[in-house]
C-alpha positions as CSV (number, residue, x, y, z in Angstrom):
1,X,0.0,0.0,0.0
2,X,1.2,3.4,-1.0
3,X,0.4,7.2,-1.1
4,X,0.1,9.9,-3.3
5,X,2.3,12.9,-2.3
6,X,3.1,16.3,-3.7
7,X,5.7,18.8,-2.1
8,X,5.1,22.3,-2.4
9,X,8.1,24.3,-2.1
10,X,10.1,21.7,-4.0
11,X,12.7,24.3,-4.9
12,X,13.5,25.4,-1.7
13,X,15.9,24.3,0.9
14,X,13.4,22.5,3.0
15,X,11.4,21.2,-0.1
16,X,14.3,19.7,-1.6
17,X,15.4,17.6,2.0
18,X,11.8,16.7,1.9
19,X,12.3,15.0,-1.2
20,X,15.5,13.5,0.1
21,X,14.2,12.8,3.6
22,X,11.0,10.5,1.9
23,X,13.5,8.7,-0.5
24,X,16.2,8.2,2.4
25,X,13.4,6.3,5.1
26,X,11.6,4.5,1.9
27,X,7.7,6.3,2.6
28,X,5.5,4.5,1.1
29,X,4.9,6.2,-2.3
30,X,2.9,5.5,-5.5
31,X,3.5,9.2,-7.0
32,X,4.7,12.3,-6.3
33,X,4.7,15.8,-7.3
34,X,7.1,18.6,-7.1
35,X,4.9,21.5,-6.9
36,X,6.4,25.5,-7.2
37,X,5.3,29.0,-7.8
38,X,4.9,29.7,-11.2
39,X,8.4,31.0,-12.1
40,X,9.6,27.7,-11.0
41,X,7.4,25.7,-13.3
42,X,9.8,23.1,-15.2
43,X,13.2,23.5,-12.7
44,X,14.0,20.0,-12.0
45,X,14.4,18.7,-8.7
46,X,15.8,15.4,-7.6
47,X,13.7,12.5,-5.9
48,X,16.4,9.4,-5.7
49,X,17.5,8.3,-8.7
50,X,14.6,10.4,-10.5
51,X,14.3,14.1,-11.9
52,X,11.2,15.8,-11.5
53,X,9.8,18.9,-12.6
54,X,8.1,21.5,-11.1
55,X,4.6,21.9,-11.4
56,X,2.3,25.0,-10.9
57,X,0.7,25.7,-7.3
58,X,-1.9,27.5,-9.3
59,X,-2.7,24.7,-11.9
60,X,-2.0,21.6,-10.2
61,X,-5.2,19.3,-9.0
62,X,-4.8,18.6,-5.7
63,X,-8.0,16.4,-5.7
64,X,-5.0,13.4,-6.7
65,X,-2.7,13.5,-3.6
66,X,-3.4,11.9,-0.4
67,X,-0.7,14.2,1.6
68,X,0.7,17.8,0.9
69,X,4.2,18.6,2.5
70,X,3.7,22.5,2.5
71,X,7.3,24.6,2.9
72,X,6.1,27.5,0.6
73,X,6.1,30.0,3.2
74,X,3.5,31.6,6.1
75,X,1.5,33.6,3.4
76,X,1.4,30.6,0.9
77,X,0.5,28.9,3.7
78,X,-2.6,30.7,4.6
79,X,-3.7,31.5,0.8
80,X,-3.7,27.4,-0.1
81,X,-3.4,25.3,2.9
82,X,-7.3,25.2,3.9
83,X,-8.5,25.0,0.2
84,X,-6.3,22.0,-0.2
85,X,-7.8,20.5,3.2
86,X,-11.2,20.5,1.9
87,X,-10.3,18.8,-1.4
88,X,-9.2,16.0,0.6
89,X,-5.5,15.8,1.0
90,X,-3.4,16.3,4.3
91,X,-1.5,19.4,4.6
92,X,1.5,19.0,6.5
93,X,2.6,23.2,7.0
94,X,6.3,24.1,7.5
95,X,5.5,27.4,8.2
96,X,4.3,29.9,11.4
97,X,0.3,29.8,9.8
98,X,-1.5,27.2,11.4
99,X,0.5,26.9,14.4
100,X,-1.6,28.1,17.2
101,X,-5.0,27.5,15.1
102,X,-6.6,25.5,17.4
103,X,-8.2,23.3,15.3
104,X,-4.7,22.1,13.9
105,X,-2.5,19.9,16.3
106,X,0.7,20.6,16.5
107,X,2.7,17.4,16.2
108,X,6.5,16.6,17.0
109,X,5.9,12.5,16.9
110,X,7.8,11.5,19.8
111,X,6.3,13.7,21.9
112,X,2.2,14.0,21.2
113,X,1.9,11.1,18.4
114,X,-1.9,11.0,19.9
115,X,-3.0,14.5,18.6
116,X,-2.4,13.0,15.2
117,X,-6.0,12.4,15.1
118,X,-7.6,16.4,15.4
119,X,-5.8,17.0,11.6
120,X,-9.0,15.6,10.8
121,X,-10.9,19.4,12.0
122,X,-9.4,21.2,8.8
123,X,-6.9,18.3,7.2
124,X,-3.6,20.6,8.2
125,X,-0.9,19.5,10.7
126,X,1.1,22.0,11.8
127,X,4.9,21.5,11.7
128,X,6.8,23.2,15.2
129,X,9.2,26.0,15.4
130,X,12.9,24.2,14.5
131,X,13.7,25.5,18.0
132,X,11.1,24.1,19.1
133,X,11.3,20.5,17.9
134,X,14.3,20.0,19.0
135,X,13.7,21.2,23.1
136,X,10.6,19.3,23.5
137,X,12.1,16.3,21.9
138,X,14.4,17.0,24.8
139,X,12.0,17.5,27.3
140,X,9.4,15.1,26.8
141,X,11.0,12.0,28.6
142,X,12.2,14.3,31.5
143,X,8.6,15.7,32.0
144,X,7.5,12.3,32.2
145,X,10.0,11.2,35.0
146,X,9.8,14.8,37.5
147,X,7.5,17.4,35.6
148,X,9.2,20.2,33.4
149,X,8.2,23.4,35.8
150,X,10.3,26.2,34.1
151,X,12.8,26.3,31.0
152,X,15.0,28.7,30.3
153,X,16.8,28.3,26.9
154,X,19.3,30.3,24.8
155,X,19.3,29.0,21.0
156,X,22.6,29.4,18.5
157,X,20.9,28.9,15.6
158,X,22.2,28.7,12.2
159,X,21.7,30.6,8.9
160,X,19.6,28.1,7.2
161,X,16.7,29.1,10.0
162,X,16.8,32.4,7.5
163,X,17.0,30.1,4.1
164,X,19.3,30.1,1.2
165,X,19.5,34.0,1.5
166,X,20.7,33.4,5.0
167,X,23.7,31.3,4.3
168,X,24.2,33.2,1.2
169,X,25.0,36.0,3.1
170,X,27.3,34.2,5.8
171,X,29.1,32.6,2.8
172,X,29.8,35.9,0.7
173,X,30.4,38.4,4.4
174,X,32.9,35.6,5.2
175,X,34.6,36.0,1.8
176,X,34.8,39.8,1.8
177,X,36.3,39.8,5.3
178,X,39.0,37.7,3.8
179,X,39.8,39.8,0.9
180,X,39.4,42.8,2.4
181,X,36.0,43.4,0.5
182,X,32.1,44.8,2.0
183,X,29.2,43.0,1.7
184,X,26.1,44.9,3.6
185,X,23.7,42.8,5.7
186,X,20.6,42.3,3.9
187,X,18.9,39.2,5.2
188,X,20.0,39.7,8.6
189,X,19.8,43.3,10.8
190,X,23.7,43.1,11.1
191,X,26.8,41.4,9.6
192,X,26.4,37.8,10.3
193,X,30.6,36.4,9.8
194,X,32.3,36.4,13.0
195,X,29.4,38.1,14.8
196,X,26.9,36.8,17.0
197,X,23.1,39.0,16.0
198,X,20.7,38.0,19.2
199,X,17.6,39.2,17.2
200,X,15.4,36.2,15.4
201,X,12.0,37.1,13.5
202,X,10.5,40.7,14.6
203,X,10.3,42.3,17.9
204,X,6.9,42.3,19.9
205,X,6.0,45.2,22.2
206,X,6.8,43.5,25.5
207,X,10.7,43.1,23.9
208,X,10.3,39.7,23.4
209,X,11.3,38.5,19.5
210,X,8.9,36.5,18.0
211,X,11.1,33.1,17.6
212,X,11.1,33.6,21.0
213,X,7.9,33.9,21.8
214,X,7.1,30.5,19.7
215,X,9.1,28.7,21.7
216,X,6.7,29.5,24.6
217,X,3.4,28.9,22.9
218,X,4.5,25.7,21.3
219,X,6.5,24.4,24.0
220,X,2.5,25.0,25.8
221,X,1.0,23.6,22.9
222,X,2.6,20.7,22.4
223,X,3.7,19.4,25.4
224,X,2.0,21.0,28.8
225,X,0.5,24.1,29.0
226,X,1.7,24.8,32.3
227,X,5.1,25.1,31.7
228,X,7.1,28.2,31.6
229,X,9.5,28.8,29.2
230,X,11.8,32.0,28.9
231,X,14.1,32.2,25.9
232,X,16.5,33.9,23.9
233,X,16.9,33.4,20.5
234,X,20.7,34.3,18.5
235,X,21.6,34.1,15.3
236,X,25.0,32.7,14.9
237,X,27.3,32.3,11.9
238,X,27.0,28.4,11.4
239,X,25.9,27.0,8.0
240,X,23.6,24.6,9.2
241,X,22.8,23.0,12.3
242,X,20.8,24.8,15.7
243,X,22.4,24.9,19.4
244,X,20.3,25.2,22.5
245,X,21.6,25.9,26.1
246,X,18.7,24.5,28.4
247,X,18.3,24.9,32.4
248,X,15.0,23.5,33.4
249,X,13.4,23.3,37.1
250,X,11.3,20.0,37.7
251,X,8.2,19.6,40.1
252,X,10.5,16.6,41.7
253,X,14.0,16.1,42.0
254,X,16.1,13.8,39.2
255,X,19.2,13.3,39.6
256,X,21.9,13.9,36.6
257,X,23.0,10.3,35.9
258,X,19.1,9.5,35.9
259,X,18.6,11.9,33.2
260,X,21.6,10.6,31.4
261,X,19.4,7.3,31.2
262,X,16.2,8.1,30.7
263,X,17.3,10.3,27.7
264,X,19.7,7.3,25.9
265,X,16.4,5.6,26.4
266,X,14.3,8.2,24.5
267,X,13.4,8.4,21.1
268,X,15.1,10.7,18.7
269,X,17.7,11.0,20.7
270,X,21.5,10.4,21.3
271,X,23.1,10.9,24.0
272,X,27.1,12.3,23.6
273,X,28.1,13.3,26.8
274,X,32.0,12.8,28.4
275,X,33.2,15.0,30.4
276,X,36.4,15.6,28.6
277,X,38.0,17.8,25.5
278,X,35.8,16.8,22.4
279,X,33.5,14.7,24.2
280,X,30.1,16.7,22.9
281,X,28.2,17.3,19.7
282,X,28.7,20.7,17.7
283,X,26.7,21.7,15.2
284,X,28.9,20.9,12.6
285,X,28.6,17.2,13.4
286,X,24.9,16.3,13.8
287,X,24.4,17.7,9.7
288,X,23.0,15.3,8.0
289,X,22.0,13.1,10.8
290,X,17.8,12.5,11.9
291,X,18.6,12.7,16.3
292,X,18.6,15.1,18.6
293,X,22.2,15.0,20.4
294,X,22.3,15.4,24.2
295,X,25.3,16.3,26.0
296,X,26.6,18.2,28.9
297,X,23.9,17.2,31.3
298,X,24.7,18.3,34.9
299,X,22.6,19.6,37.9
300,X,21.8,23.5,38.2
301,X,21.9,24.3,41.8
302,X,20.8,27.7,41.5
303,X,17.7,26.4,41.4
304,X,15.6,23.2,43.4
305,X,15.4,20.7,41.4
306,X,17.4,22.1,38.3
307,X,18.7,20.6,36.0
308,X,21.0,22.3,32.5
309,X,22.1,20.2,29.0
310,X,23.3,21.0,25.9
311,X,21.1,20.5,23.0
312,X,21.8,20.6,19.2
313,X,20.2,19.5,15.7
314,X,19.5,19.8,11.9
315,X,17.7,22.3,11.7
316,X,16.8,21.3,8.4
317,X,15.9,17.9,9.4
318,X,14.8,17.5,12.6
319,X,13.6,21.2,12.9
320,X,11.8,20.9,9.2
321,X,11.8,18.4,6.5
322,X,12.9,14.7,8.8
323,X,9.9,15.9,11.7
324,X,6.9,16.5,8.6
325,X,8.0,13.6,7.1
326,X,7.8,11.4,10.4
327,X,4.2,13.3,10.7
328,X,3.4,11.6,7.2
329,X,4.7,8.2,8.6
330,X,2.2,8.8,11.7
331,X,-0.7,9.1,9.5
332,X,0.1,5.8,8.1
333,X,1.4,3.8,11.4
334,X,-2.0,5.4,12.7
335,X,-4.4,4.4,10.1
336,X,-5.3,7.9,9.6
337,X,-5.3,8.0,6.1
338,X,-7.1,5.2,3.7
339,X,-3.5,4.2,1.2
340,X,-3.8,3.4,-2.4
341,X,-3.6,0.2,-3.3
342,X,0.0,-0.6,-5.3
């Protein structure tokens, strides 16, 4: 048994590890579309050993998909996502739009698989913050064993968060540096090589960014509302790949060694943590790789029962394309969707 998928946003950074990420864990597929804005129509995009070629979001009949993996963009988004739910298909969103609609679930599958089932309300799941996914992959097992009470998080996160303009603009600011050459920020509010810009999405009136302020909501959202989570989103000149620093205060005390366990236990997740030169996970390293990566876990006294770890991801994996694609999976593990016969 197979499904009928198109991908719309085929061209773009996300879109195209979608493609890669269904080929790379074998989905169940009878056909697929790459789907694009009209000045993409007939740019060719790569689906294993095939070439396809883009097909207009304007034209194409969406009546002969069973699932949509939307990473178009927040305005896209809106204008298509909800038409496409009522011609049948599953929308799977990449974007901000449907995030706190409350009659789409927000879904990171190893945290709250169950809420799989309210898609069926409008036929969207929301896909989380990258920020996001990668915390409350982090959290969840914890909360189970003593009860997440407070987080407070500072993210590293890289230019691919901004898209192919983002690392654009590291890769050409790191050049000119070295040649003695300018290249103005554009994409970000200041130069991005060998700088550090703690500014992520737009500012809100109480000073809060707005990538901070997701992390909140969603963290609420998706795994208990009663949590508080204080964060502080950065900008850091890394190609690919996002770093959280993580304290969190538990309802009940758990000890470090504990946590070490429960989270090698966990889904998603990998633990790297020796207390030596080396013996953590950068960035650079988890690229291309589907876990979360754990590692300096060790108590926080400044607070009872506290807890700190060292958290890092794709960003375009984990926190985009791997996490929607799971979310597809989840519809099929779950019986959610009716497959076509092969």
């Amino acid at each position: 048994m197979s499904y009928r998928v198109a991908v719309v946003g085929a061209t773009g950074a996300v879109g195209r590890e979608m493609m890669a990420t269904l080929e790379e864990v074998n989905f169940p597929i009878k056909d697929i579309y790459a789907v694009a804005s009209r000045k993409s129509i007939g740019v060719e995009v790569s689906f294993g050993n095939r070439t396809l070629k883009c097909l207009d979001l304007e034209t194409f009949d969406f009546t002969k998909v069973d699932i949509v993996l939307m990473s178009a963009g927040g305005d896209v988004s809106k204008a298509w996502s909800e038409k496409i739910g009522k011609l049948g298909p599953i929308v799977i969103d990449n974007s901000s739009a449907w995030r706190m609609d409350p009659d789409v679930p927000l879904i990171v599958p190893e945290v709250n698989p169950d809420a799989i089932w309210d898609c069926k309300k409008k036929n969207i799941i929301a896909n989380p913050n990258c920020s996001t996914i990668q915390m409350v992959v982090a959290l969840k097992p914890l909360h189970d064993a003593a009860v997440v009470k407070r987080v407070i998080v500072s993210t590293y996160q890289a230019t691919a968060g901004a898209g192919k303009e983002g690392m654009d603009e590291l890769w050409n600011q790191t050049k000119a540096v070295f040649v003695m050459g300018d290249v103005p920020a554009k994409k970000f509010s200041k130069e991005i090589a060998f700088n550090v810009i703690p500014h992520i999405d737009v500012f809100m009136e109480d000073g809060q960014t707005k990538e901070e302020w997701k992390m909140k909501v969603e963290t609420k959202k998706i795994l208990d509302p009663n949590i508080e989570v204080f964060a502080t989103c950065v900008r850091v000149p890394v190609f690919v790949g996002h770093s959280e620093s993580i304290n969190v205060e538990f309802e009940n005390p758990l000890d470090e060694d504990e946590a070490r366990e429960i989270l090698r236990e966990a889904p998603g997740i990998s633990v790297i943590d020796k207390r030596e030169a080396g013996g953590y996970i950068t960035p650079k390293e988890c690229v291309g790789e589907f876990d979360t990566f754990i590692s300096r876990i060790r108590k926080d006294p400044s607070v009872p029962n506290g807890l700190a770890f060292w958290c890092v991801s794709d960003n375009l994996r984990k926190g985009a394309a791997l996490n929607a694609v799971q979310i597809a999976q989840l519809l099929d593990e779950r019986g959610v969707l009716t497959p076509v016969t092969a």
